[in-house]
N, C-alpha and C positions, 0 to 999 in steps of 0.2 A: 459619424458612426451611429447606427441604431443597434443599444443592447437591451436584451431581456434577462430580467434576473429574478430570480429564485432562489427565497431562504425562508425557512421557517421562524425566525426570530423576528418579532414585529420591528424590535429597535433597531439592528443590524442589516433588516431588509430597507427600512426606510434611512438609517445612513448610509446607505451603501447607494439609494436613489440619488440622494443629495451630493454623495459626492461626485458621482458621475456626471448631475447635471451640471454644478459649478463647473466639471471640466469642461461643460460645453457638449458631452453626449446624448442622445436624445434615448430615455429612456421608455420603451414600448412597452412593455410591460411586469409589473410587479408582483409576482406569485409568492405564495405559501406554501407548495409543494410542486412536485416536480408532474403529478397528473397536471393540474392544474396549469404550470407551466404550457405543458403540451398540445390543452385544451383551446390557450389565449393566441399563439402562438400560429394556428393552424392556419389561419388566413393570410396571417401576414407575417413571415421569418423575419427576422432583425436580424442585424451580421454578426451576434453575436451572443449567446448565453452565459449570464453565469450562474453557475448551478451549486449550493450547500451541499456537499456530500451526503451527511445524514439530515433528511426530511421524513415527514410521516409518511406512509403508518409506524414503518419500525427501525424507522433513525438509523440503516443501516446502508445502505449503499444505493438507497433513490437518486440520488446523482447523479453517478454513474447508468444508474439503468436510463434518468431520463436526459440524460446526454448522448446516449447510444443510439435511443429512440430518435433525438434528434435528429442525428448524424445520417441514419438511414431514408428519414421522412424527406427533411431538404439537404441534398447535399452537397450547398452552396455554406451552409451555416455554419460558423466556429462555436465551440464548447469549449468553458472557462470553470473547470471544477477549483472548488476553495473549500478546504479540510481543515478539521481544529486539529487533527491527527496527523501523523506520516503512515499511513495506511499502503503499504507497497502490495496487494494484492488488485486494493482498487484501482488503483493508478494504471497496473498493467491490464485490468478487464480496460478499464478507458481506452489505451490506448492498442490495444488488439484489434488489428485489422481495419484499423484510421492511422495512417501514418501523418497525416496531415488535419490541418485546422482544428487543434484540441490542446490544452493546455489541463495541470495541475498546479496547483501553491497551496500551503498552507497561510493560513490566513494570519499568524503570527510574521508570515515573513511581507506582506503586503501593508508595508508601512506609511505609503504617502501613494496620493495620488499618482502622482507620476508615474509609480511603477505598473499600477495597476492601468491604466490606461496606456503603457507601451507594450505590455502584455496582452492586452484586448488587440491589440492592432499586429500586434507581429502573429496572431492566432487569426484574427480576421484577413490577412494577408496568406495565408495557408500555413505556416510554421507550427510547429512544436514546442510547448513551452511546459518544462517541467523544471518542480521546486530542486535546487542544487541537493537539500537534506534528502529528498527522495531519491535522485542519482546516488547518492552516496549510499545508502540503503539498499539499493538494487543491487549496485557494486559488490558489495558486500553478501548478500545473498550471494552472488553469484559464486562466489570464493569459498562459500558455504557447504555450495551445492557439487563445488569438487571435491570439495573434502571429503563430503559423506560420501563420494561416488567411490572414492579409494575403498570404503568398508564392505566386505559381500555381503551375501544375502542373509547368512546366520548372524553375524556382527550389529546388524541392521536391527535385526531383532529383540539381540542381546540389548542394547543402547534405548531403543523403544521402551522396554518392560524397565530400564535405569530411569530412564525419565517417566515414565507409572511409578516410581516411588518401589519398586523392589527392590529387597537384597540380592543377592549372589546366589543364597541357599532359594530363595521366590523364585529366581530366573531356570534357574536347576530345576526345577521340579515343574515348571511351565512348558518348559523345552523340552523334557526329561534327558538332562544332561546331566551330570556329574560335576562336583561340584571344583575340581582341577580343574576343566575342561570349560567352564564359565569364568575362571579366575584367566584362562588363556583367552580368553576369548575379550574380556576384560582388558587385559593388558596390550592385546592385540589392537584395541578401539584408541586408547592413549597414546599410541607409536603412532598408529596413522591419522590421529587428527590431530598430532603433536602437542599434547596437550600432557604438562609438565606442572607440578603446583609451586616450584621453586624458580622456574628459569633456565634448568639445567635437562641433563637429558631424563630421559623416564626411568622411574625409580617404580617403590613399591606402588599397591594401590593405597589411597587414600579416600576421604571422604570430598577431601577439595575438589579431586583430579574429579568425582563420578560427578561433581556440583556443575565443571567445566565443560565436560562430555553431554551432560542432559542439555546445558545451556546451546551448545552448537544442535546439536539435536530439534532443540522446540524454534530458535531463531530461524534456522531453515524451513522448517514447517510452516511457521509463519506465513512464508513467501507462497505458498505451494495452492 
């Protein structure tokens, strides 16, 4: 198997050469960012890239963009994204519209060779390979995302401006609503994202329950 790899860390891009070769990989080439990568790259594909998530300029999702680039240029080649993060927004640009030969791990969970190199080849073999914690984070979004579907479109609102750090009486006078009419709409958001600060069914409001509410609120965002 010929892989190319890319990381911006000098120590981790060159253990990461060494461990590949001891497996016996033939390493193509060594980049410090994901141009770069794409630049080495262009004559000759190797079966397979691993790419650092965050590379320069802004450490933020070159990765992904130069995995995608990839993917488009040769579309014989596998993509092996490796995040110090569980980044579930990245994960899904990666894999949108490649259902095949593309891989995520967090680099915490890539503990011995072995694993790293049965995941180069189940992704160089056309498969999908994504970190278990990122499943479970997707999952979860997703569960997220019907909760807030339950809420309409005012409720939506009300819950937005709760996680802006407004009061009752703030949200009242943004919406220009009344300040009953926010306490109902309030109590409305706690029944259907069943959010309870004791375990039990819904009670008054409190400051836990609005804690719980912004919480489901900004974790969904997250995803989006």
């Amino acid at each position: 198997m010929r892989v190319a790899v890319a990381e911006d860390s000098g120590i981790f891009r060159q253990a990461l050469v060494t461990l590949l070769t001891t497996a016996g990989i033939e390493v193509t080439v060594a980049a410090g960012s994901g141009e770069e990568l794409l630049a080495l790259v262009a004559e000759d594909p190797p079966d397979v890239a691993i790419v650092d998530l965050h590379m320069p300029p802004t450490h933020t999702n070159e990765g992904v963009v130069a995995g995608r680039a990839l993917l488009a240029r040769h579309p014989g080649i596998g993509v092996l994204v490796l995040s110090a993060y569980n980044e579930t927004p990245q994960a899904m640009e990666l894999f949108r519209d490649q259902p095949r030969r593309v891989g995520y791990l967090l680099k915490d969970h890539v503990t011995d060779v072995e694993s790293l190199c049965g995941a180069l080849e189940r992704v160089r073999r056309g498969e999908v390979v994504i970190d278990p914690d990122v499943v479970s984070r997707l999952v979860e979004a997703r569960h997220r995302e019907r909760e807030l579907s339950r809420l309409s479109g005012r409720e939506r609102e009300v819950l937005e401006l709760m996680a802006e750090g407004h009061s009752n009486a703030g949200i009242g006078k943004r919406l220009h609503l009344s300040a009953r009419t926010v306490e109902d709409h309030v109590r409305a958001i706690f029944t259907k994202l069943k959010i309870t600060s004791s375990g039990g069914p819904p009670g008054p409001q409190d400051s836990n329950k609005r804690v719980l509410a912004v919480l489901t609120w900004l974790r969904a965002a997250e995803t989006r």
